[in-house]
C-alpha positions as a LaTeX table, in Angstrom:
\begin{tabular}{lrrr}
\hline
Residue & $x$ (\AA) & $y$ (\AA) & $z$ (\AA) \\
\hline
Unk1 & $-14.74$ & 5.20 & 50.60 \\
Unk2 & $-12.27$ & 3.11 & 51.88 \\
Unk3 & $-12.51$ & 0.89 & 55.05 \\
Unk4 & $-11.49$ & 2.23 & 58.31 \\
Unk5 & $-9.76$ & 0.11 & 61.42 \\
Unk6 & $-10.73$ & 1.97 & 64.54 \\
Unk7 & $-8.32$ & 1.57 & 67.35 \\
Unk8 & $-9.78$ & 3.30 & 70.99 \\
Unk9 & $-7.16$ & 4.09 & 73.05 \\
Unk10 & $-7.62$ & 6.56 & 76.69 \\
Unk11 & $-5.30$ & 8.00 & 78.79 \\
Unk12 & $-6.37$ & 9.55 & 82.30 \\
Unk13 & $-7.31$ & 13.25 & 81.07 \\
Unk14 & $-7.78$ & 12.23 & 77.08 \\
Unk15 & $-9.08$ & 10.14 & 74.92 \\
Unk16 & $-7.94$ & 9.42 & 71.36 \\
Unk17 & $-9.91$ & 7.71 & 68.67 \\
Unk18 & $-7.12$ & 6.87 & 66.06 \\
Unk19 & $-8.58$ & 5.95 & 62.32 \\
Unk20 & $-6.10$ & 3.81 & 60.03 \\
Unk21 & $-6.70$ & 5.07 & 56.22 \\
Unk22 & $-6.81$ & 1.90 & 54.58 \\
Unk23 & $-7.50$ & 0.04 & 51.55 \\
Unk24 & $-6.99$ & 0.95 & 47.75 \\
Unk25 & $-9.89$ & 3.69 & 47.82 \\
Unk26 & $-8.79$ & 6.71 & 45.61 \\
Unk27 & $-7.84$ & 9.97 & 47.82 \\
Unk28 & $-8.25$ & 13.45 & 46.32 \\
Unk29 & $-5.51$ & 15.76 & 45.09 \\
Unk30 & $-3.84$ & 18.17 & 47.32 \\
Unk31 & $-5.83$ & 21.57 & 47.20 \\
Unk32 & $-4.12$ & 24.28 & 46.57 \\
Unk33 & $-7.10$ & 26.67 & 47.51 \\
Unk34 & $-7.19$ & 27.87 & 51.29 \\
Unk35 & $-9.43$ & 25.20 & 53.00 \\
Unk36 & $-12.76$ & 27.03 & 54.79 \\
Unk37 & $-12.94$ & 26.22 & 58.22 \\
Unk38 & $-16.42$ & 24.04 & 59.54 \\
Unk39 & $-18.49$ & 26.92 & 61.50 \\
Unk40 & $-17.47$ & 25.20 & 64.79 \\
Unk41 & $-13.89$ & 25.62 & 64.39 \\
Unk42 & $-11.75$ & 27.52 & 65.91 \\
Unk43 & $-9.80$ & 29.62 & 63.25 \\
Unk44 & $-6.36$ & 28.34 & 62.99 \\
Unk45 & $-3.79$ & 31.02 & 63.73 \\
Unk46 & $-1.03$ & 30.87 & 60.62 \\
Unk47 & 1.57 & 33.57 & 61.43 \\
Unk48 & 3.64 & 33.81 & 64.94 \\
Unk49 & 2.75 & 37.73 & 64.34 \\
Unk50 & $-0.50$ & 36.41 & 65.73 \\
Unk51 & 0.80 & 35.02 & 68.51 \\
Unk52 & 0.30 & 38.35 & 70.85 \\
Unk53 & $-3.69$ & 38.02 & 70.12 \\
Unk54 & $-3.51$ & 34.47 & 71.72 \\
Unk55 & $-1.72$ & 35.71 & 74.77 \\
Unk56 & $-4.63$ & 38.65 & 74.92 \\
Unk57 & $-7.28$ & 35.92 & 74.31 \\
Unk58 & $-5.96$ & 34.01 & 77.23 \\
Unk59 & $-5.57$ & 37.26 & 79.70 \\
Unk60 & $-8.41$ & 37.93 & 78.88 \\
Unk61 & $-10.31$ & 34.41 & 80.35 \\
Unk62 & $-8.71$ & 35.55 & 83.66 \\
Unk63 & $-5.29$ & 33.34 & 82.99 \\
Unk64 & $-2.58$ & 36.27 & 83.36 \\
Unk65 & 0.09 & 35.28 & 85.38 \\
Unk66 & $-1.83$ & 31.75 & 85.54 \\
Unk67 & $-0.23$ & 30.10 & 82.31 \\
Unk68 & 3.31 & 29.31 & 80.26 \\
Unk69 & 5.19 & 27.98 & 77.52 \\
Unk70 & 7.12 & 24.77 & 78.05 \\
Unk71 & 9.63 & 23.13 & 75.84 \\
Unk72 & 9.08 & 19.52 & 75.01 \\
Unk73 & 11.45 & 16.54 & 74.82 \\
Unk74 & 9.77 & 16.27 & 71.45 \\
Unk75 & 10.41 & 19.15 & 69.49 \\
Unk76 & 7.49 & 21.19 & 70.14 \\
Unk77 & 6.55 & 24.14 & 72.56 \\
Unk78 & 3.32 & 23.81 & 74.72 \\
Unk79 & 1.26 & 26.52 & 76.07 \\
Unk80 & 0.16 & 24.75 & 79.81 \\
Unk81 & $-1.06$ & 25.88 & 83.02 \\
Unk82 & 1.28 & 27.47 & 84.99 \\
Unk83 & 0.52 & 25.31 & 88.40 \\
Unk84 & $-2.57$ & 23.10 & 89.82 \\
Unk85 & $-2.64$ & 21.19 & 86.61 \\
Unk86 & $-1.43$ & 17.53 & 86.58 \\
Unk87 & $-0.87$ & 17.24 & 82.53 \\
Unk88 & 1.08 & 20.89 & 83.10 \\
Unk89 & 2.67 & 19.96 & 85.89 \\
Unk90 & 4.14 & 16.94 & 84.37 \\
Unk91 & 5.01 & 18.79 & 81.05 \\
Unk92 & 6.94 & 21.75 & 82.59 \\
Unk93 & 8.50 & 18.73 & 85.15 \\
Unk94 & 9.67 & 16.44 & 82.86 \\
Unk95 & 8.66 & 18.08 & 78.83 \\
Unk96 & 6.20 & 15.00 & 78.36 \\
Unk97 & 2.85 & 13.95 & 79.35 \\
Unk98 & 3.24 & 10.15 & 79.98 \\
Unk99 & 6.02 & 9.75 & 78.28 \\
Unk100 & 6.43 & 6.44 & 76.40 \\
Unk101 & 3.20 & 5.61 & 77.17 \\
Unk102 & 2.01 & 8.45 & 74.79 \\
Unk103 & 4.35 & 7.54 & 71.98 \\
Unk104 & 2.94 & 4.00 & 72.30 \\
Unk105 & $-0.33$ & 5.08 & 71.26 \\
Unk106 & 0.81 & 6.25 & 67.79 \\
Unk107 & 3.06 & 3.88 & 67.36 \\
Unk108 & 0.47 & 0.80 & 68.01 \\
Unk109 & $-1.40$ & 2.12 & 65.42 \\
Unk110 & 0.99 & 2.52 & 63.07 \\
Unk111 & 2.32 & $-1.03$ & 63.89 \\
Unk112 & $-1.25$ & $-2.67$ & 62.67 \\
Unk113 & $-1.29$ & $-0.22$ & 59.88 \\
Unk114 & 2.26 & $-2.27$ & 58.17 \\
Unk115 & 1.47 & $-3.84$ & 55.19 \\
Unk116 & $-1.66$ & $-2.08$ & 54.70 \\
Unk117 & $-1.87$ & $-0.21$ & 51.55 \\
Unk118 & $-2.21$ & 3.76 & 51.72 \\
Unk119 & $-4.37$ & 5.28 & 49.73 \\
Unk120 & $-3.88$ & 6.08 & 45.79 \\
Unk121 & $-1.61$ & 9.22 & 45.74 \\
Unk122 & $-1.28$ & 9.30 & 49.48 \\
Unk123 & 2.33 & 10.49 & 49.17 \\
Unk124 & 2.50 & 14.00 & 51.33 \\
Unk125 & $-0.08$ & 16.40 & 53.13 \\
Unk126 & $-2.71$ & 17.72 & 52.97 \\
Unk127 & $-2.86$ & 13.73 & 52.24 \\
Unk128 & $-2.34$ & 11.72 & 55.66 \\
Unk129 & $-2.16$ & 8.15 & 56.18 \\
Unk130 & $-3.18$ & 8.63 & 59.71 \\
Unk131 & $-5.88$ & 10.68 & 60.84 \\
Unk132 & $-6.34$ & 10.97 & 64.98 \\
Unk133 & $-9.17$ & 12.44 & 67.18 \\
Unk134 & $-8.43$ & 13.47 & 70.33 \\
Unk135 & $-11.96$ & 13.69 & 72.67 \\
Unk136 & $-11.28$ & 16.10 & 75.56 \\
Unk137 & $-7.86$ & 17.34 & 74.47 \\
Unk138 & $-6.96$ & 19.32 & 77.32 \\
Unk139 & $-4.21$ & 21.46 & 76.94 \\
Unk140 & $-3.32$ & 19.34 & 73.31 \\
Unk141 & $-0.71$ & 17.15 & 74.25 \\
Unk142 & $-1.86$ & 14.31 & 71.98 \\
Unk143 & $-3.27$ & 16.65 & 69.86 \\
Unk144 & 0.42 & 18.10 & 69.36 \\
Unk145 & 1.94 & 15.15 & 69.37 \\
Unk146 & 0.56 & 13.21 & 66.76 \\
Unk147 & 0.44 & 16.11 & 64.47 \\
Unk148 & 4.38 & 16.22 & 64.85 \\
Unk149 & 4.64 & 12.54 & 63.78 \\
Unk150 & 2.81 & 13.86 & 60.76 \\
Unk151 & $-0.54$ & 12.76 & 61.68 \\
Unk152 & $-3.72$ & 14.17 & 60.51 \\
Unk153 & $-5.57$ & 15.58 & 63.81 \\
Unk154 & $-8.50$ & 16.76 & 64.90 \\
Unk155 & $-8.88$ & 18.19 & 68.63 \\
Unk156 & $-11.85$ & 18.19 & 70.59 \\
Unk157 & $-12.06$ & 20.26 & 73.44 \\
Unk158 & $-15.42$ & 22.12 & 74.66 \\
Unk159 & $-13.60$ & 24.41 & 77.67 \\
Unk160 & $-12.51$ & 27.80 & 76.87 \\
Unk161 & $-9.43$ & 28.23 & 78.66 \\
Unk162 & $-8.06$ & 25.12 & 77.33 \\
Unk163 & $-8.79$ & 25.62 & 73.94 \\
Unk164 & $-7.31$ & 29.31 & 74.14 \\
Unk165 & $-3.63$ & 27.52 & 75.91 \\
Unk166 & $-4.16$ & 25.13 & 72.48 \\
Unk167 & $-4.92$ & 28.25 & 70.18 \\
Unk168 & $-1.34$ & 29.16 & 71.45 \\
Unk169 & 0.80 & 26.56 & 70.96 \\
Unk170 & $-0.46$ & 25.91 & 67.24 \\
Unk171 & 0.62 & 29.63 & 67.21 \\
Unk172 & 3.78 & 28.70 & 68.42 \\
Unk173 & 4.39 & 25.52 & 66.25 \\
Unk174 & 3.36 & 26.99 & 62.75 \\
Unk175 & 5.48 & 23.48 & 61.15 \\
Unk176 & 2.78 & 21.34 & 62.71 \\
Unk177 & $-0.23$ & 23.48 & 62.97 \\
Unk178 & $-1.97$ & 22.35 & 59.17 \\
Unk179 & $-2.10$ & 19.48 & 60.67 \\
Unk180 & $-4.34$ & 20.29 & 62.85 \\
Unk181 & $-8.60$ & 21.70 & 63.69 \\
Unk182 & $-9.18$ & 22.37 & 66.59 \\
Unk183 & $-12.85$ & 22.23 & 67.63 \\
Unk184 & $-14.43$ & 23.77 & 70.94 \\
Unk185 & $-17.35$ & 21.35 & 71.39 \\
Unk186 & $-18.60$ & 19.00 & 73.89 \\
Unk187 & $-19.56$ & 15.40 & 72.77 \\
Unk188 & $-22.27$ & 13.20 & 74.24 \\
Unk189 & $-24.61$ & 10.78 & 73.43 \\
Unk190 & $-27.57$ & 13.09 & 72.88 \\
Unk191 & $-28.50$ & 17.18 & 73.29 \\
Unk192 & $-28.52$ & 17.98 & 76.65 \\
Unk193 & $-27.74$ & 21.45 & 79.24 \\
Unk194 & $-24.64$ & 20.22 & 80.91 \\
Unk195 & $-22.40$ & 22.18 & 83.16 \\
Unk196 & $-18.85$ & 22.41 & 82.90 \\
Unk197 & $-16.85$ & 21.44 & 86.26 \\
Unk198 & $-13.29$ & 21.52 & 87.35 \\
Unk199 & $-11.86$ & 19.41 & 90.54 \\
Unk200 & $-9.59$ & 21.92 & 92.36 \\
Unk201 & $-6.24$ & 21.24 & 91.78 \\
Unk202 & $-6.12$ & 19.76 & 88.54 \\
Unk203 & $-7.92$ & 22.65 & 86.64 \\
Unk204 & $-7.36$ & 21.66 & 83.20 \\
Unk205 & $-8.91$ & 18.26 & 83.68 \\
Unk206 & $-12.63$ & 19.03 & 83.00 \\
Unk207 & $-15.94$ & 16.77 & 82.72 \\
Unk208 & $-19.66$ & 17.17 & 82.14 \\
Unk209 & $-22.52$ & 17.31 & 84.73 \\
Unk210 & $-25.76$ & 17.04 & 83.10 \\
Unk211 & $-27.96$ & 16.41 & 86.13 \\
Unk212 & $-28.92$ & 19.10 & 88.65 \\
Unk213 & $-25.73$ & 19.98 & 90.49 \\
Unk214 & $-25.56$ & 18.97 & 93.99 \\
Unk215 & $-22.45$ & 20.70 & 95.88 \\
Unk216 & $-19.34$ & 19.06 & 96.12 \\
Unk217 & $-16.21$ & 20.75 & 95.64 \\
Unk218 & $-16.05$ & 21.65 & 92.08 \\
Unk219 & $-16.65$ & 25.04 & 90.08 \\
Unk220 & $-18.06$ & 25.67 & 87.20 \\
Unk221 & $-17.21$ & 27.74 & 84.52 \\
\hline
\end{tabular}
């Protein structure tokens, strides 16, 4: 296998890990065969005939009236909460998430990726020279975004209601959505019973307690 450069990058709700393909190491042929998902993720949705199933999903975690689409200065539609969300907020605001801050990410990476062979037959998807994983994705703005710079990602996000709002936009951006698996799962350093919590007023920004709560002002899921 070739060697990977690993380049850790955060960002106040997300984290991305971004992996450089590099080397000469050989890379398979595109598969033509439908590609079966890992057990753990969520099924990617490949028609926009789908789309109303997403919307039902969501209503049904509570988030009628609670939710919308927003257009992007990108190209892309988002699915985001509708208020009391500071990524949404700034999405349906201004149609980016830290704006050239976000960009800067991907294009860092592939900056120190110049000059750096890609692998043999690399030439087009399912083949990527970058591959991206987003820890705590939120409502997918990285996530989104790299895939529609033609990056290879991979979305990590363990809460429900975010995941769903992600479900939907991959929906809704069927150009950019093989680029993408979404996985609902929480990562930490060992197996543990951990609670999910939300701060009021940012309710898409979630974290992990894994010690006995103790009151505060946040809610659980």
């Amino acid at each position: 296998m070739a060697p990977k450069r690993l380049i850790v990058v955060g960002a106040i709700c997300t984290v991305a890990i971004i992996a450089l393909n590099g080397g000469s190491g050989t890379q398979p042929a595109p598969r033509r065969t439908p590609r079966t998902a890992p057990p753990d993720a969520i099924p990617m949705v490949e028609s926009t005939d789908q789309c109303a199933a997403e919307h039902a999903a969501l209503n049904k975690l509570g988030m009628e009236g609670k939710y919308r689409v927003a257009d992007t200065t990108l190209g892309f539609k988002i699915a985001v909460y509708a208020q009391g969300d500071i990524v949404s907020d700034s999405i349906i605001k201004s149609g980016a998430w830290e704006g050239a801050q976000s960009q800067g990410f991907f294009k860092k990476a592939e900056g120190l990726a110049q000059g750096r062979p890609a692998p043999t037959g690399c030439t087009s998807p399912p083949c990527h020279r970058y591959v991206g994983i987003d820890i705590g994705a939120n409502v997918g703005w990285y996530t989104l975004l790299g895939a529609k710079r033609g990056w290879k990602m991979i979305g990590m996000e363990g809460t429900e209601k975010n995941a769903a709002l992600i479900r939907l936009s991959l929906c809704l951006n069927p150009d950019i959505a093989e680029r993408v698996q979404l996985r609902k799962a929480l990562l930490g350093d060992e197996p543990k019973t951990c609670m999910i919590l939300y701060p009021k007023g940012n309710v898409g920004d979630a974290s992990m307690r894994c010690d006995p709560p103790g009151g505060g002002t946040e809610w659980t899921e």
